[in-house]
C-alpha positions in Angstrom: 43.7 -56.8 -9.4 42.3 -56.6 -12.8 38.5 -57.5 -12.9 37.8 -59.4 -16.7 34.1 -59.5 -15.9 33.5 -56.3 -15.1 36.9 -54.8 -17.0 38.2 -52.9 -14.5 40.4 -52.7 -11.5 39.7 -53.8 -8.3 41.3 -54.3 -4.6 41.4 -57.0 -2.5 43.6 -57.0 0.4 46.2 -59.2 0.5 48.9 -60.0 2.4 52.3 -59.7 0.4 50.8 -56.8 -2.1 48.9 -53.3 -1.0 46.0 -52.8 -2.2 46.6 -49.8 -3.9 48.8 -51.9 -6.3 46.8 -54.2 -8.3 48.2 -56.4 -11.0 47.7 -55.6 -14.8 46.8 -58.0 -17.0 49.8 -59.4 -19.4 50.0 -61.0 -22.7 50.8 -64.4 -23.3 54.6 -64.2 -24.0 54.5 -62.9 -20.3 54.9 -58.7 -21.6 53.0 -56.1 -20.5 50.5 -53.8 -23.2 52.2 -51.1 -24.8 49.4 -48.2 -22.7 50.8 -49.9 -19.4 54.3 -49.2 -19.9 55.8 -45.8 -18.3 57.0 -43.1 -20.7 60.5 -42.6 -19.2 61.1 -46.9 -20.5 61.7 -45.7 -23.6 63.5 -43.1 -22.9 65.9 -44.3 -19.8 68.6 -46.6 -21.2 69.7 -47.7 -18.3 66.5 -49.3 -17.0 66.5 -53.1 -16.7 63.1 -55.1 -17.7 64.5 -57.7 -16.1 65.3 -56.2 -12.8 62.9 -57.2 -9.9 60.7 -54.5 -8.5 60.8 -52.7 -5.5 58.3 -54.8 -3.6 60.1 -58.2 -4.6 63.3 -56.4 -3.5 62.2 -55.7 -0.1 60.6 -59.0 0.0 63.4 -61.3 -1.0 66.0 -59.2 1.0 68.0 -60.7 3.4 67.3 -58.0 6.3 63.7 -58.8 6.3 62.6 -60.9 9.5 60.3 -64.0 9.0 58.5 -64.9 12.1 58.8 -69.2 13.5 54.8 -69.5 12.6 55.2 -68.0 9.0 57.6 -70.6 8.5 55.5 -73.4 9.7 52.8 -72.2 7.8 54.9 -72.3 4.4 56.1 -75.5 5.4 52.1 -76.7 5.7 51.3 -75.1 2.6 53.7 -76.5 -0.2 55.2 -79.9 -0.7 58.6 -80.1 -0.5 59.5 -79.9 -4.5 56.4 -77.5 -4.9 58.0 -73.7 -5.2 56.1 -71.2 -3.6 54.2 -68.9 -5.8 53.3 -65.5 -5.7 50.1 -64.7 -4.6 47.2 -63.9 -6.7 44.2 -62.4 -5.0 40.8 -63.6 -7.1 37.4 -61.5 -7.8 35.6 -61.5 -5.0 32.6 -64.0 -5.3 33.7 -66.0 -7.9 36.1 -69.3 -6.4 39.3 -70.3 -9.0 38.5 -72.9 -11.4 40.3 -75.3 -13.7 38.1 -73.5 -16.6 39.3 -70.2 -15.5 40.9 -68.3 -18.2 44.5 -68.7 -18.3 45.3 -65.6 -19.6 44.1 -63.2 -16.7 45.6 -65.9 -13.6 49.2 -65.7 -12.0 52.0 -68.5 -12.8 51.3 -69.4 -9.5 47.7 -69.9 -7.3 46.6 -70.1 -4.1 44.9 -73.1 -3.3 40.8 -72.4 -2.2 41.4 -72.9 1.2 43.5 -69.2 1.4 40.4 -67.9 -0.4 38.0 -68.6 1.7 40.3 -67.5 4.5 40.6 -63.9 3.0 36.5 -63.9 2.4 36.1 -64.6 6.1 38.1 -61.6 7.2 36.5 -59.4 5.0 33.1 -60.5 6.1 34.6 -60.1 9.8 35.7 -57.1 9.5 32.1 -55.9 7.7 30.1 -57.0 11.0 32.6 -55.3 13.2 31.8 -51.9 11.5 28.0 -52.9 11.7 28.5 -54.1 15.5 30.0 -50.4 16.0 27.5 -48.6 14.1 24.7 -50.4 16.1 26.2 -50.1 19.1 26.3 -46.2 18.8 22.5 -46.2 17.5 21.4 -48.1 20.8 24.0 -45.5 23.0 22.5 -42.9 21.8 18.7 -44.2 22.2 20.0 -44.5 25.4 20.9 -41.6 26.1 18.2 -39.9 25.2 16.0 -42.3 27.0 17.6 -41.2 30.2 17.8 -37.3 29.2 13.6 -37.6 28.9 13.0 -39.6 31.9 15.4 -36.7 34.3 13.3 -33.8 32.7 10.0 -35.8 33.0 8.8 -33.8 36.0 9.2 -30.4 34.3 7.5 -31.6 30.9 4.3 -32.6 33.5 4.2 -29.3 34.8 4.3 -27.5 31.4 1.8 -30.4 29.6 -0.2 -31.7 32.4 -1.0 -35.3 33.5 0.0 -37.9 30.3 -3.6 -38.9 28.1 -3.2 -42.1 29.5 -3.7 -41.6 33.3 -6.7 -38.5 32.0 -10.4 -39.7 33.6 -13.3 -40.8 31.3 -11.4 -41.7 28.7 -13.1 -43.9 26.2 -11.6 -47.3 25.1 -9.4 -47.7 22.2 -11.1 -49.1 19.0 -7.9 -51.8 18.3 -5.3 -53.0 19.8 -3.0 -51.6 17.2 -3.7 -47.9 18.1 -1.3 -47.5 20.8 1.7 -48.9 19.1 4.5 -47.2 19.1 6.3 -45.7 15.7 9.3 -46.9 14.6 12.6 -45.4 16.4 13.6 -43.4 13.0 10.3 -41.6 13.5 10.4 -41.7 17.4 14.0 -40.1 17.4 14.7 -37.9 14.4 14.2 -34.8 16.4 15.2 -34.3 20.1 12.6 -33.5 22.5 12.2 -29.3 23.1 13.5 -28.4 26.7 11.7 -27.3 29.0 12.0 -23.8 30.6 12.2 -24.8 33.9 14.1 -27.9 35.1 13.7 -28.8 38.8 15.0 -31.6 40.5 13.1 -34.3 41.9 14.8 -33.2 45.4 13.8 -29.5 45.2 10.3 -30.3 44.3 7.2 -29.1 45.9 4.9 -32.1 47.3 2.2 -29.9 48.1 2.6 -26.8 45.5 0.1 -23.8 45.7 -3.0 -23.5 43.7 -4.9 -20.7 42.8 -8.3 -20.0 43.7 -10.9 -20.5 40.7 -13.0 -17.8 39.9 -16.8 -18.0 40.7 -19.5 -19.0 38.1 -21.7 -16.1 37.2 -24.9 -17.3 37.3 -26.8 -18.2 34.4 -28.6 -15.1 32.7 -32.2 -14.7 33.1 -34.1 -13.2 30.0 -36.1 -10.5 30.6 -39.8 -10.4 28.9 -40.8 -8.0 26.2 -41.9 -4.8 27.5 -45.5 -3.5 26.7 -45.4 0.1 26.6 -48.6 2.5 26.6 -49.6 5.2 23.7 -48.4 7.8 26.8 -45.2 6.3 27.3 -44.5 5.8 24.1 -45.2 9.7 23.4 -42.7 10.4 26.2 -40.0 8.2 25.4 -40.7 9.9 21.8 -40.2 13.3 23.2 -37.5 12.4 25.1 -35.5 11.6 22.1 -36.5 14.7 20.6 -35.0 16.9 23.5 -31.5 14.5 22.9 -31.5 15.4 19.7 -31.8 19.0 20.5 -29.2 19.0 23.3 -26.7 17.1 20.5 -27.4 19.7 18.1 -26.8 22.6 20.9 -23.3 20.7 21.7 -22.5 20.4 17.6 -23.0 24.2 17.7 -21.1 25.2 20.8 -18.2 22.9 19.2 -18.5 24.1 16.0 -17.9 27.8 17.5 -15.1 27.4 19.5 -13.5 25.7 17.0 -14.3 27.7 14.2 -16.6 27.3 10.7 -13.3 28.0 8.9 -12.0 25.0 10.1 -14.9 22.7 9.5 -14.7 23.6 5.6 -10.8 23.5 5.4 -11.0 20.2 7.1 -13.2 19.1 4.7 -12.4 20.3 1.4 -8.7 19.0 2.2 -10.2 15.5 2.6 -12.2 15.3 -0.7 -10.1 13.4 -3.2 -8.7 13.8 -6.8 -10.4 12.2 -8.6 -9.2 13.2 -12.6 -10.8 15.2 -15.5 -11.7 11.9 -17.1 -13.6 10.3 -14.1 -16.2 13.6 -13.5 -16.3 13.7 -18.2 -17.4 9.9 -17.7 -18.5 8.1 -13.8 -19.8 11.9 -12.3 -23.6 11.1 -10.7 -23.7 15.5 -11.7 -21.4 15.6 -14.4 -24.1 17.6 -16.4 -24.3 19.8 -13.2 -20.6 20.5 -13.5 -20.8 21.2 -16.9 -23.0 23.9 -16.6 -21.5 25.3 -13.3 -18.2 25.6 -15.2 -19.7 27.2 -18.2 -21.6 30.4 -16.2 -17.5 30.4 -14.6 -16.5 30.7 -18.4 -19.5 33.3 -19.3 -18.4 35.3 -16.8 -14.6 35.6 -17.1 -15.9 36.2 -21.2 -18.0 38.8 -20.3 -16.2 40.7 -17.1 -12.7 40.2 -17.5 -11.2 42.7 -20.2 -10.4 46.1 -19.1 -12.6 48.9 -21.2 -10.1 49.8 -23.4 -9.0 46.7 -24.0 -8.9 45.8 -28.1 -8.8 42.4 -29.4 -5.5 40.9 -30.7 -3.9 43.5 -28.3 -0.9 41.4 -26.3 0.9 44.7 -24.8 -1.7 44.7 -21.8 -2.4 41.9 -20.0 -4.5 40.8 -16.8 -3.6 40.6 -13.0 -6.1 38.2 -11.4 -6.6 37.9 -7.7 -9.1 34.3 -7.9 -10.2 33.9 -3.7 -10.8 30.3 -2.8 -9.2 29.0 -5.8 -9.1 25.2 -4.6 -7.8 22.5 -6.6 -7.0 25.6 -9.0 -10.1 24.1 -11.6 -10.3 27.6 -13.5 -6.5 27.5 -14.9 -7.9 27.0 -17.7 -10.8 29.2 -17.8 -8.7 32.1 -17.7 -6.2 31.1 -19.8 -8.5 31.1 -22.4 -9.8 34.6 -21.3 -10.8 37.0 -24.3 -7.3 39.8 -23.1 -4.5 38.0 -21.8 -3.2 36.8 -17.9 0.2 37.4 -17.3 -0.1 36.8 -13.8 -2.7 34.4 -11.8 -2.7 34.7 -8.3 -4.5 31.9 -6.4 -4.9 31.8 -2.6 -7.3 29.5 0.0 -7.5 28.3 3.2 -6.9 24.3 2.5 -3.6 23.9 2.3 -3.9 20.5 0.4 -5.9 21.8 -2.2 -3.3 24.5 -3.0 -1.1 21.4 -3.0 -2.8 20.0 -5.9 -3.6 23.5 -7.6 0.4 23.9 -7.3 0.3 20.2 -9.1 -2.0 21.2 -11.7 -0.4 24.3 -13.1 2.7 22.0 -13.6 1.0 19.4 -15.6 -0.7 22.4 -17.3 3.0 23.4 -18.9 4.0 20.1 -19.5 1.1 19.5 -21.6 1.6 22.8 -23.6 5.4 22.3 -24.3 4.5 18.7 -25.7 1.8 20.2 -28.4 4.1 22.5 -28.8 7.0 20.2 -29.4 9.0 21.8 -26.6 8.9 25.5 -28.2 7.9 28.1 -25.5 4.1 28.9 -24.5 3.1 32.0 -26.9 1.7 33.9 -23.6 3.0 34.8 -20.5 0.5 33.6 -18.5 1.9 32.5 -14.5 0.1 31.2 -11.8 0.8 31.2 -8.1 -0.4 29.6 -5.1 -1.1 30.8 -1.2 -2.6 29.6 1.8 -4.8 32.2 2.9 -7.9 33.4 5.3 -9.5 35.7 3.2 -11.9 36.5 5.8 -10.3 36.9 8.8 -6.2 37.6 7.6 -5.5 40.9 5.6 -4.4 39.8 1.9 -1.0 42.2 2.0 0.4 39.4 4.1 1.4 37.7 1.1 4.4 39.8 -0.5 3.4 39.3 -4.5 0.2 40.8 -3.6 1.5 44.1 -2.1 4.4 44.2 -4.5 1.6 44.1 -7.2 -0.3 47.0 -5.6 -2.7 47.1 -2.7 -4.8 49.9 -0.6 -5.2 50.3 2.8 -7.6 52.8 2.4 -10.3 51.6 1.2 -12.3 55.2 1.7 -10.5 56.3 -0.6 -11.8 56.9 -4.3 -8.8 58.1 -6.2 -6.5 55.1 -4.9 -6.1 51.5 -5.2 -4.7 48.1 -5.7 -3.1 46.7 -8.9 -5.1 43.4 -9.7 -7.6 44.1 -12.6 -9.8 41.2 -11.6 -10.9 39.6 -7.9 -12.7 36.2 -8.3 -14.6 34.2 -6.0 -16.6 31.5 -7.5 -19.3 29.4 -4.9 -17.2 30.3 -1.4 -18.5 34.1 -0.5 -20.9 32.4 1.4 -18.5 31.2 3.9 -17.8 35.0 5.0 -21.6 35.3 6.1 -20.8 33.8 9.8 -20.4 37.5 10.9 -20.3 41.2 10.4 -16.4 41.4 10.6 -15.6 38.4 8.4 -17.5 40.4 5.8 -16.0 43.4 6.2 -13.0 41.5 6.3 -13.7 40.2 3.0 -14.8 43.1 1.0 -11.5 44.9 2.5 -9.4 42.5 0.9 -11.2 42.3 -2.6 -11.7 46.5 -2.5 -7.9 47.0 -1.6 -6.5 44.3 -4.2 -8.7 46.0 -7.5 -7.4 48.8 -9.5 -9.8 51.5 -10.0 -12.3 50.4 -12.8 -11.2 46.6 -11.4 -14.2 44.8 -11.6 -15.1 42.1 -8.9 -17.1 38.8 -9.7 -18.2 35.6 -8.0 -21.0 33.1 -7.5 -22.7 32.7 -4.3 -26.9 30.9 -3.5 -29.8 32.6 -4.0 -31.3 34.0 -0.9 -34.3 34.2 -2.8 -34.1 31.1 -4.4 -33.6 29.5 -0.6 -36.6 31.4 0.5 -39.1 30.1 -1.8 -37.8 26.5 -0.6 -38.1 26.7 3.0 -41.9 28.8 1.9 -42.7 25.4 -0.2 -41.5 22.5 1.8 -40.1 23.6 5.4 -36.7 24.6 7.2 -35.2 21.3 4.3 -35.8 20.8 0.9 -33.8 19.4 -1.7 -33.5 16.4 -4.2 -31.5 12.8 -4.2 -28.7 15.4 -5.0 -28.6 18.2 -3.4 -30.3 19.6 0.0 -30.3 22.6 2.3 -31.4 22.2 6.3 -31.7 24.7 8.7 -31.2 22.9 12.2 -33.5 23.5 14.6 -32.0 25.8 17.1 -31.7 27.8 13.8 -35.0 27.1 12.8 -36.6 27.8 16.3 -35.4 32.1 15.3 -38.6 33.9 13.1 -37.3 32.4 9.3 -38.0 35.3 7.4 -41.6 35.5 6.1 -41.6 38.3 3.7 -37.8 37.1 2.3 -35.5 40.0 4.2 -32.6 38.4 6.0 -32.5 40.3 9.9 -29.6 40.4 10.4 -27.8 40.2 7.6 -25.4 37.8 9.0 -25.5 34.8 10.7 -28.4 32.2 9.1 -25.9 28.9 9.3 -27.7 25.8 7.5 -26.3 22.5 6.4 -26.2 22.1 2.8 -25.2 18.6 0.9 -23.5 17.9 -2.7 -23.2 14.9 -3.9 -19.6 13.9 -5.0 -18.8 17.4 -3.6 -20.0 18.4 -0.4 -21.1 16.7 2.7 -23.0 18.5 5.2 -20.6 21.5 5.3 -22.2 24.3 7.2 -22.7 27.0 5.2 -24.7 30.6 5.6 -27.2 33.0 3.7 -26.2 35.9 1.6 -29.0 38.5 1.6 -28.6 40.4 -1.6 -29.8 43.8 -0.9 -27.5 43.7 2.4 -24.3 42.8 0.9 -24.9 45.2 -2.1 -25.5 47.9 0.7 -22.5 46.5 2.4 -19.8 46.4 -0.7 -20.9 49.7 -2.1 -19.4 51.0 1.3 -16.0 49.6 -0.3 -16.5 51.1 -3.2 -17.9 48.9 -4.9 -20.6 49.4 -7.7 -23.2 46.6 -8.9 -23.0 46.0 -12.4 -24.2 42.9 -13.2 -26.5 40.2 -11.5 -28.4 37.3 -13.0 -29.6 34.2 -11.7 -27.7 31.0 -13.2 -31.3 29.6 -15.3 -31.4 33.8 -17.0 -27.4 33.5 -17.9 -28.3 30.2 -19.7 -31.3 31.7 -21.6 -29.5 35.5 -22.4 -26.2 33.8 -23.8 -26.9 30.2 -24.9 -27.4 31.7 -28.3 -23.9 33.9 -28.1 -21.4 33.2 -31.1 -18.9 32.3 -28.4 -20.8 30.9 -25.5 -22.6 29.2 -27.5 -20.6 26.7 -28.8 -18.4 26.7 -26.0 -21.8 25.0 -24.1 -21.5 22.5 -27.1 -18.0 22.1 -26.5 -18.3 21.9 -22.7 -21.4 19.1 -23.1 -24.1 21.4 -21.7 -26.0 21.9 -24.6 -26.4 19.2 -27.6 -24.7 19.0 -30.7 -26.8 17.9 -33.2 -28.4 20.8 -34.3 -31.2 21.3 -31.8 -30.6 23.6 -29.2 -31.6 21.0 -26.4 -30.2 21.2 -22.9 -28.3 18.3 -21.7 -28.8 19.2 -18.0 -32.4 18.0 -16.9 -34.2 16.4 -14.2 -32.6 16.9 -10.8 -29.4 18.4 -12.0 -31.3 21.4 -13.4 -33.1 21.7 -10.2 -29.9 21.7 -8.1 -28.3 24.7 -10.4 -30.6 26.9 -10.3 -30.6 27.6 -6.6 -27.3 29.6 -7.7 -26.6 33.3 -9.3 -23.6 35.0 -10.3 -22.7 38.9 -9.9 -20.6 41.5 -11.0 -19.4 44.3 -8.8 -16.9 47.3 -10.2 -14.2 49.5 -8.5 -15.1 53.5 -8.3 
């Protein structure tokens, strides 16, 4: 039925009219509004407005059975000259008045008794469908009421006894705190199962425990212990002779495993840290500096052949560079004074020819961006091997005996084709014996060309002589320091400065940023110029690294390439950025220059 308080439709059940069919409001003169009539009116002729409906067909048809009591009840319900209306279901909630407006009510009205009638069943049939809904809730409470109670033996094994029946427990404050919550907190989630259900039946009245461990007793402290000048001088000595026997083990371990693969092992683990961080955070920046710029002197000074003239680029380089590393001297021979055409670059670490591989490529990249992706101007290629120089022959590696090298190193007419062998601060390493020496100088004497000229840096016997003379078996700084151990110590250190043997005098030296504790061994001068001149090969040059500052800091090249490099200042005054410490921990080194015959 149509609703005019709320304006819309609504249904209410009734009993001659479906729900689904309420009544529309009509105007006065009894027709219905132009937006309720159906499209196919117009449009049908033969449709009569008069013509009953469907509905008041079926209901006024003959075939249709009407039950004794519905009769009765008609009969109770209209006077005899009173014609029975057609029912008019009302809004819910609001009883049929006189004052009603005529315009939304049917010709004919129920009286208010039918009304209240139909209210009843609809409130009857609202507390049936709360009686059911209820009676499900309280079912299923039930339920799980009876689900908890079976499984409460299992939950007291898993939980233990409940809090309540626990001894010594205290009183509770109020009477309120026990209360229990409300059932849509109490039963929003079922209870967990538990992983073993037994059966009152199949329980165990007497089940097994087991045994408690015993109590320790309690610990006893012990009293301070007053120990005697003599004991105290023994337990002193004792630790002493631990020591000793530690270092002794450290040795033996060291030798079977091998020097070789103390320092691979540990110049593989030091990290990359970037050309900006040792420029700016470097605690020896100014001692790298200057290391790298006696490097530079001496690829300026050694590296061109004799004949070699500048702006010539017909002849170029071979360079053989022994313990290359990271590959830090790309550069430095790049920017030698007669070309490289080919850089050959080999050590033992195999990570730091990993990152020496690395550099080179970030080398080209950089030079094809200045040069805005035009091709390098010089032919200069590098290439990377893992090698033993000191205990593997160098012809191993094929582009070394496809470029040219000598087995014979006896003889003087012969030789390799590499025009330069380099080994900057490693030679030291080959000191452990007599045959990785000779192992050494075979592999730089075989590689070199006749006239080839071999350099390298390496510490100062002497310079480590007047150390151990001033302070004892260590000496050092906060930066760098070299100790003898004592099993090395315990042999005659030389007093006079001569090495015997010439191989052999291991000590510990430390770096900071660089090296840490890598065993490392002496180089007597005179004995490895005795023992390379066997090779055939001829000292030429040899200067410790504070003379090369003060011969060539005034050079027209090396000069400002120390400005350039941040070892010397640039204002004008000549002064030496490397002091203190730093100076102190260079010049412990020299550098050397040997030639083929």
């Amino acid at each position: 039925m149509y609703d005019p308080i709320h304006d819309r439709y609504t249904a209410v059940p009734s009993d001659d009219r479906p729900p689904s069919s309420p009544l529309k409001p009509k105007h006065e003169d009894g027709s219905e509004p132009d937006h309720n009539k159906r499209h196919s009116d117009e449009s049908n002729p033969q449709h009569d407005e008069d013509a009953p409906s469907r509905h008041r067909r079926r209901r006024e048809s003959p075939s249709r059975s009407v039950s004794p009591e519905q009769k009765r009840k008609r009969k109770r319900d209209f006077s005899p000259g009173e014609q029975p209306s057609r029912r008019t279901p009302e809004v819910k909630g609001e009883p049929s008045s006189a004052s009603t407006d005529q315009r939304y009510r049917r010709p004919y009205d129920r009286n208010e008794g039918d009304n209240t009638r139909r209210d009843q069943q609809v409130d009857d049939q609202e507390s049936k469908r709360l009686r059911r809904y209820e009676g499900d809730r309280d079912r299923a409470r039930r339920l799980q009421g009876q689900n908890r109670d079976s499984m409460a033996g299992a939950y007291a094994r898993r939980d233990g006894p409940p809090r309540n029946d626990r001894p010594n427990r205290p009183e509770r404050r109020n009477s309120n705190h026990g209360r229990r919550s409300p059932p849509h907190f109490r039963y929003r989630e079922p209870l967990p199962p538990p992983h073993i259900v037994v059966d009152q039946k199949n329980r165990d009245p007497d089940p097994e425990r087991l045994p408690e461990p015993p109590k320790s007793p309690p610990r006893k402290f012990k009293r301070p212990t007053r120990y005697t000048q003599a004991e105290r001088e023994a337990v002193h000595n004792q630790q002493q002779r631990q020591e000793v026997e530690r270092e002794r083990d450290a040795i033996g371990t060291a030798a079977s495993r091998g020097v070789d693969d103390v320092v691979r092992s540990h110049y593989n683990a030091v990290p990359e840290r970037g050309k900006e961080w040792r420029k700016t955070d470097s605690k020896i920046r100014g001692l790298r500096s200057f290391n790298n710029w006696v490097k530079s002197t001496l690829i300026q000074k050694f590296a061109a052949n004799e004949d070699f003239q500048p702006g010539d680029r017909g002849n170029c380089l071979k360079v053989l560079d022994i313990g290359c590393g990271k590959g830090g001297d790309l550069y430095k021979w790049k920017s030698a004074p007669q070309s490289v055409e080919l850089y050959v670059g080999a050590d033992s670490a195999d990570v730091s020819i990993s990152q020496a591989k690395e550099r080179f490529v970030k080398m080209g990249d950089e030079e094809r961006r200045r040069n805005r992706g035009r091709p390098p101007r010089d032919r200069f290629h590098a290439e990377f091997f893992i090698l033993d120089a000191w205990s593997e022959p160098a012809d191993k590696i094929p582009l070394i005996r496809d470029v040219g090298f000598d087995l014979n190193v006896n003889n003087r007419w012969g030789g390799g084709g590499f025009d330069v062998v380099s080994l900057m601060f490693c030679m030291h390493y080959a000191f452990e014996s007599e045959d990785k020496i000779k192992g050494m100088l075979r592999n730089v004497s075989g590689a070199l060309r006749k006239g080839g000229r071999f350099i390298g840096t390496i510490p100062s016997s002497d310079k480590i002589f007047e150390g151990i003379q001033k302070t004892g078996p260590s000496f050092g700084n906060s930066l760098y320091k070299v100790s003898f151990p004592q099993t090395e110590a315990s042999r005659t250190l030389p007093e006079d400065g001569t090495w015997r043997p010439a191989w052999g005098w291991k000590y510990s030296f430390f770096l900071e940023e660089s090296v840490e504790d890598v065993p490392e061994y002496v180089v007597p001068w005179e004995a490895f110029r005795g023992l390379a001149y066997e090779f055939n090969l001829k000292l030429e040059y040899k200067r410790l690294f504070e003379d090369i500052w003060k011969d060539e800091k005034d050079d027209e090249i090396l000069g400002p390439l120390s400005e350039k490099m941040g070892v010397k200042s640039r204002d004008g005054s000549g002064e030496m950025m490397v002091q203190g410490e730093e100076w102190e921990a260079c010049k412990i080194y020299m550098g050397f220059c040997f030639r083929k015959i």
